[in-house]
N, C-alpha and C positions, 0 to 999 in steps of 0.2 A: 774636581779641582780642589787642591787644597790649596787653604788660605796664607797668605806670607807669612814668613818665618818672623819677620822683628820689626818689619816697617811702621809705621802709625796708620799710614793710607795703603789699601789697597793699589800693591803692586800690578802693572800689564804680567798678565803669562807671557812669557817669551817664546818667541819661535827660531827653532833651530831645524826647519826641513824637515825633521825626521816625521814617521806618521807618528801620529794619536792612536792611542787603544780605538777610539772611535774608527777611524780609516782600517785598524788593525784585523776589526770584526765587520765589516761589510761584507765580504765573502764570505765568510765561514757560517757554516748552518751547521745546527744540532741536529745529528742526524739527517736528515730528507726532510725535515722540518722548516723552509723558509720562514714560514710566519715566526718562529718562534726565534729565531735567528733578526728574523724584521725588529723584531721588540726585544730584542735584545740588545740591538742598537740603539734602539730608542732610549731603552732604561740608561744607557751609558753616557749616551748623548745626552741625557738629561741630568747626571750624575755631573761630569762637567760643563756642567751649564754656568754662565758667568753670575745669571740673574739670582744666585742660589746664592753666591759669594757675595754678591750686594746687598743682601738680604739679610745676609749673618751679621756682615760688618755693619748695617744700619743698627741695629738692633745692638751691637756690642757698642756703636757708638753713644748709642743713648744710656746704657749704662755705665760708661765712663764721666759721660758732658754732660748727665739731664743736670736741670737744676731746682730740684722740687721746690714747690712753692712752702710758705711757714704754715699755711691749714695743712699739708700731709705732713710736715714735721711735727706737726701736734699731734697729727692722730699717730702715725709711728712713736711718739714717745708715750704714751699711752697705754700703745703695744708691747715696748722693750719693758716696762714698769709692769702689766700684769705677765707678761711671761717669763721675766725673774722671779716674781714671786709663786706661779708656780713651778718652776725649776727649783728651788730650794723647797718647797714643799715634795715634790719628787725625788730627789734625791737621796734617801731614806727608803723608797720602794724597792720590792726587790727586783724589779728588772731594772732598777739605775745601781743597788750597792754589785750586780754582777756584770755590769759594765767596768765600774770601776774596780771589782778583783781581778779583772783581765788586763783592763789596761796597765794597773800594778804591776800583774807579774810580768808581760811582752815589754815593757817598755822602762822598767826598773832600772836596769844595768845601764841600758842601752842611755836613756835620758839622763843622770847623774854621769856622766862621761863627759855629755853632749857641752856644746857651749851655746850662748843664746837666750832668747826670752824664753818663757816657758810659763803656758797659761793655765787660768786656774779651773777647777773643776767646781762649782758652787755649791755650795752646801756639806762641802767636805774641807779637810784641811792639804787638799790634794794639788798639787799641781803639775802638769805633763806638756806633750807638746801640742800643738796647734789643734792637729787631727785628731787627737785622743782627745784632747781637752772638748772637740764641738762633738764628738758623738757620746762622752760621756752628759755634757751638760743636756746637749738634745734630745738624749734618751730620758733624762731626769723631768725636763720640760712637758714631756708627751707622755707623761707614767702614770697621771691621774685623770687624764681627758679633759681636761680642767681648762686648758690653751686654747687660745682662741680658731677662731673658723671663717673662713669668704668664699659664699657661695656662687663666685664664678669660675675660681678654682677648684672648688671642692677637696678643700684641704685645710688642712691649719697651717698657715703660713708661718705665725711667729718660731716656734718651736725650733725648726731648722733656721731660720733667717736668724733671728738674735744667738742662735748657738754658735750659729757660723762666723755672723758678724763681730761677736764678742772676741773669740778666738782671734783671730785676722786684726783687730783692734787692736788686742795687748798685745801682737806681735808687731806694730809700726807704732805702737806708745799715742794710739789717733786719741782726734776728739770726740767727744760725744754728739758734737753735730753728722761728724764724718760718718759716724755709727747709723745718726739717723739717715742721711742721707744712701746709704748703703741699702740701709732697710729697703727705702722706698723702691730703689731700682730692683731690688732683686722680689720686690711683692710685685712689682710692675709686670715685672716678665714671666711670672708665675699665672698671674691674670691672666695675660694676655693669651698666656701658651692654654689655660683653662678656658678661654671664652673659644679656641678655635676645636679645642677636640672633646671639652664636656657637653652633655653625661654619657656621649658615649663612651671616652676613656674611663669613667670612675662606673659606668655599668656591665664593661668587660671585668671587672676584678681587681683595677689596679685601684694602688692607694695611690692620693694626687699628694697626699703630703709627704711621699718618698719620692714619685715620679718626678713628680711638677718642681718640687719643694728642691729637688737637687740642683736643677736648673736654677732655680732661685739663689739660693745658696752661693751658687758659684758662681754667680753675677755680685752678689753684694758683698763674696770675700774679691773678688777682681780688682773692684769700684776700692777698696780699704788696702788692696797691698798694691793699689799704684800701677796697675797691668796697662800697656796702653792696648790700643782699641783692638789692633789682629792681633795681638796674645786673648784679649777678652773672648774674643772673635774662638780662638781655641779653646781656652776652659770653659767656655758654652759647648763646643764640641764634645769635649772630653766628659763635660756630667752629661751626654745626650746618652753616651754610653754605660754610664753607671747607676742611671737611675735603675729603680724597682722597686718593688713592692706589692703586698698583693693581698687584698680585702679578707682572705679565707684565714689569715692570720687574725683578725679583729678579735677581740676577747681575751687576747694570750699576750705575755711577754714582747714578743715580737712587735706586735702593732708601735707600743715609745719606741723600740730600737728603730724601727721605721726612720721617725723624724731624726735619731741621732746618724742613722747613717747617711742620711742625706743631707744634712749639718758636715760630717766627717767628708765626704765623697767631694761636696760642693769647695773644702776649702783646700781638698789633696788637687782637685780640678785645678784651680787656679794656681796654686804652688806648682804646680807642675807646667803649665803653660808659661810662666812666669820663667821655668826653669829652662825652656826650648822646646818643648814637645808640641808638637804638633797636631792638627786633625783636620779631616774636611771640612769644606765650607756646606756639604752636605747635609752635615749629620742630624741636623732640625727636621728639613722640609725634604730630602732627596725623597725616590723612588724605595729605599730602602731603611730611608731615617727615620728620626724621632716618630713625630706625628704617622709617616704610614705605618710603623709597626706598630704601633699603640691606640692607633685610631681609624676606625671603619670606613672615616670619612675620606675624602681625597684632599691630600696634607696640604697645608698654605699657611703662612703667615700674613697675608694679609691684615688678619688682629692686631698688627704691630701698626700699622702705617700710621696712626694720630698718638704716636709716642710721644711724649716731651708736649702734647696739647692739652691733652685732655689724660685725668691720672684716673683710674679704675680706686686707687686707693680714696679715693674722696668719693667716686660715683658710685662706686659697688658699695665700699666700707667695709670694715672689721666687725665680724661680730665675737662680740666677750662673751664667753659662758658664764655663768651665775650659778652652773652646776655642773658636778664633775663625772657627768655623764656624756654619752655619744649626745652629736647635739639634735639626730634626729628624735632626741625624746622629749628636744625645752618645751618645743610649741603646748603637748601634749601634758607635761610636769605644771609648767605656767598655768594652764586654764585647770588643770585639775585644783593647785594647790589655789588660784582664788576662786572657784566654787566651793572650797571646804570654806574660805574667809568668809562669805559670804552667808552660806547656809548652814554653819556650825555643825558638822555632821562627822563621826567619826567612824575610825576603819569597820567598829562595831555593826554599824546604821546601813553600810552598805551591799547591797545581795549582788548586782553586777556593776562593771565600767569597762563601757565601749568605745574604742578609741578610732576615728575612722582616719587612717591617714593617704597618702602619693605611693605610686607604684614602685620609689626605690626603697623606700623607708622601710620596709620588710626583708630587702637584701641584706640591706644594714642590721639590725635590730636581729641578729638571729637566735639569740637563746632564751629561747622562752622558756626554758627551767634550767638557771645559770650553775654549774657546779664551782664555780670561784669568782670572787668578788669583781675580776676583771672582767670576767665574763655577765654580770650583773647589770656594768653598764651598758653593755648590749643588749639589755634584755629589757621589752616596755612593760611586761607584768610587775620585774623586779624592782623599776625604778618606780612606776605610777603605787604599789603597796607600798614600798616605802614610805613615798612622799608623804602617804594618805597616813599612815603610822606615826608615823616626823611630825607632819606638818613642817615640814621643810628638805631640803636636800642640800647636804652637807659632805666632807671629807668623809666622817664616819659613817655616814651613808652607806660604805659599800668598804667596812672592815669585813673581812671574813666573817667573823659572830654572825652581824648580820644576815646570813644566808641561811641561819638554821633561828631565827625568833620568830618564836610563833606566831604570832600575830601578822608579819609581812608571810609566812607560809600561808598563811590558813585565807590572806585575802586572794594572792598572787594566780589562783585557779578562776579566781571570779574577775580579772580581769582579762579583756579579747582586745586584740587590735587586728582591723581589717579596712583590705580596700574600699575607699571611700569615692566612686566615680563622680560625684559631683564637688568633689575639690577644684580647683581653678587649675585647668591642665597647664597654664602661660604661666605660674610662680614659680620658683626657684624649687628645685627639689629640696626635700627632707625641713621645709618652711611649715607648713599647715597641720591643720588637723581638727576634728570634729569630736568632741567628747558628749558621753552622755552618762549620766551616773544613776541608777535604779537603786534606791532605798527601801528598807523594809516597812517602812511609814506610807510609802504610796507614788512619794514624791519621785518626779523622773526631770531630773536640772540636765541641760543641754546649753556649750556654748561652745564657738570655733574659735583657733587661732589663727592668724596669721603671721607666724615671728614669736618670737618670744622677748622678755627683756633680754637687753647688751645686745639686741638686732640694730641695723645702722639707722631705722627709723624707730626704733626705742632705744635710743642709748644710753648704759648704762652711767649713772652718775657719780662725780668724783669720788662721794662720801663713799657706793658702792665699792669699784676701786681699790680705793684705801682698804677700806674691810674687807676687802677680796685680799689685799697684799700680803695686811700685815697678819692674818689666819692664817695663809700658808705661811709665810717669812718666819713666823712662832714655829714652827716646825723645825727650823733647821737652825735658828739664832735667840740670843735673847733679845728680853721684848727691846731693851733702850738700843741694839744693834740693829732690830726691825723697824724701828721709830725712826733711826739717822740714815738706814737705807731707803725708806723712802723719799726721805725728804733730800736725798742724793738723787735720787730717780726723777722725783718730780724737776727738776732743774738738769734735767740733763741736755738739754740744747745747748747751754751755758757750759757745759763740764770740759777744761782745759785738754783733760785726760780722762781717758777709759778706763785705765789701770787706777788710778784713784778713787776713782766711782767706786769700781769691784772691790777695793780696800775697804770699804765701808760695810760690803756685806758679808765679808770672810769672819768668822768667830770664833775660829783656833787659828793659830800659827803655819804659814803654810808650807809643804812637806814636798819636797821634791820627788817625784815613782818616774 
């Protein structure tokens, strides 16, 4: 069944006599094959099923009408504030400056003709249209690993959502409330879709922050360009089909463009529904859709039904990274770096470090001798040497140089991570971990994590934050222009306009491509 063209409320299907594909295929067998003929009706019959269409339009209703409460507008403004600041910190990497030589050259002519708003790309003096602007920003935001993470989606949610959201923003001239209110719904549905098909969807291969995150995206550019409910109802359709992504990319370029295409995907979704196109009411939960091809499980949305009750974004939480590595290394980075506070001991002192972690945290983590910095933050030898070198983990953490100083070389062999079967099997995957550190002195220190800081039950504190922002913001702005964008960010419930806000971050003049 596919869902009405332009009504608000789901339309009656009409009946005009004629048969249904359903009546159409009752006799007809594949081959000599009844059974498979049987179930071939079935899958059909279930394809137009009404329940499917109710399901969609619930779910697109709630991310038109929810009305988050002011606790998730806080913690989404929180969000929009550390994921600008690392998008402008990203910006400047090279898989965000070849984003933006592409979107330059495709869209050069073609935009300078165009008439209309035209948004900006952050941390440049770049400005393009809606869909360049959220895949170039998106890809900026996810270029350090540094964005934030919720382990019921298993995904970084902000990256695409504020990419998305931004775009979609300065294209209706919104508020900044409207911004946050976008956020929420489209982290809502992102949950939601993660709480019904994780870890089996993110232990098949996929990335949740391209799969999931598209879905997302294109709920919170819907909710900002005014879609009513069966258009919404369609651009949920239309990102069912464009998500992707796929984990064997992690370490590489690829992994930011992830979250920029599903920024890009989520607000072309909505613009195009917006425009008339159409999709099933299918495409989520069918025999053939979302959840069954991406998930081993038997597909449902059921995870929807306490929408607009109960918000996943207050009960799950955000978690902030505090370091701009994969985050299944915090638990493990955290407890190493306060056993060194603790027992003054340096990269010197140490002969091994065993790191016991969860069964997916090895999928993840795959380069245990990283040939590029990207690939570094995959790698648990490369971060837990570091740390231990540092004594901290920072952006230049993981410049190039770093992969050939001796001292993170000469530890990096002496660090092992392996499965640890007495981790608590009911925690959230890539949370935990059991460290033990062998010193050349005698001494053998041992302590577990559960979480790391900027986990929802350690949360990260304003003053961190702040020094989170304005480190990366120094990247791309001077300091008195990273001082007045935050203090633009922190008030952004209050902010008139969007496109005002973003004036505050720009630092060259901006350039129409």
């Amino acid at each position: 069944m596919r869902l009405p063209a332009s009504s608000r409320r789901p339309a009656r299907r009409p009946s005009n006599g004629t048969k249904s594909a359903d009546d159409r295929g009752k006799g007809r067998r594949i081959g000599a094959d009844g059974e498979a003929a049987a179930r071939l009706h079935r899958n059909q019959a279930a394809l137009h099923g009404g329940d499917r269409e109710r399901r969609m339009l619930s779910l697109a209703r709630f991310v038109i009408d929810a009305m988050p409460p002011q606790a998730a507008r806080a913690v989404a403004a929180s969000a929009v504030l550390d994921t600008i600041g690392v998008m402008l910190a990203g910006a400047s990497e090279p898989a965000a400056r070849i984003v933006q030589q592409v979107v330059a050259a495709e869209e050069g002519a073609a935009v300078a003709k165009a008439s209309g708003r035209r948004c900006r790309i952050l941390g440049t003096d770049l400005c393009a249209s809606a869909s360049a602007a959220a895949l170039a920003n998106g890809t900026a935001a996810h270029a350090h690993d540094f964005d934030d993470m919720c382990f019921v989606s298993l995904a970084h949610p902000s990256a695409p959502l504020v990419s998305a959201g931004l775009a979609a923003a300065e294209l209706v001239d919104a508020s900044g409330r409207a911004l946050l209110e976008a956020y929420i719904v489209g982290f809502e549905v992102e949950a939601r879709l993660g709480r019904a098909m994780n870890p089996r969807h993110y232990q098949r291969g996929w990335h949740c922050t391209s799969t999931l995150g598209t879905l997302g995206a294109a709920g919170a550019a819907s909710r900002l360009l005014g879609l009513q409910i069966v258009q919404t109802g369609h651009a949920l359709a239309i990102a069912a089909s464009e998500a992707s992504g796929l984990k064997e990319n992690f370490g590489s370029m690829v992994k930011p463009l992830h979250a920029g295409l599903a920024a890009r995907n989520g607000v072309v979704a909505a613009r195009l529904a917006a425009s008339g196109m159409t999709a099933s009411a299918s495409a989520l939960d069918g025999p053939q859709g979302f959840l069954a091809a991406m998930d081993s499980a038997s597909p449902s949305l059921d995870a929807q039904s306490d929408l607009g009750s109960r918000w996943e974004i207050l009960d799950t939480g955000i978690t902030v990274k505090l370091y701009p590595s994969c985050a299944a290394t915090h638990p493990a980075l955290d407890t190493l770096l306060d056993l060194q506070r603790r027992h003054r001991f340096t990269a010197g002192d140490v002969e091994t470090i065993e790191i016991g972690v969860d069964a997916i945290t090895p999928t993840v983590l795959v380069h245990d001798r990283p040939s590029t910095a990207l690939e570094g933050k995959f790698s648990m030898p490369f971060c837990a040497a570091a740390a231990i070198v540092d004594g901290r983990v920072g952006l230049d953490s993981f410049d190039d140089d770093r992969l050939r100083d001796d001292r993170i070389v000469r530890l990096m062999p002496r660090v092992r991570m392996h499965l640890d079967a007495t981790l608590d099997r009911s925690a959230a995957p890539l949370t935990q971990a059991r460290v033990t550190v062998r010193l050349a002195d005698g001494r053998v220190l041992t302590a577990s994590a559960n979480g790391a800081r900027g986990y929802p039950d350690r949360p990260a504190h304003d003053d961190e934050l702040a020094e989170k922002f304005t480190a990366c913001a120094l990247r791309a702005l001077p300091e008195a222009r990273a001082r007045e964008g935050l203090a633009a960010l922190r008030a952004i419930d209050h902010a008139q306009r969007v496109r005002s806000l973003i004036d505050s971050l720009q630092a060259l003049p901006v350039q129409k491509i």
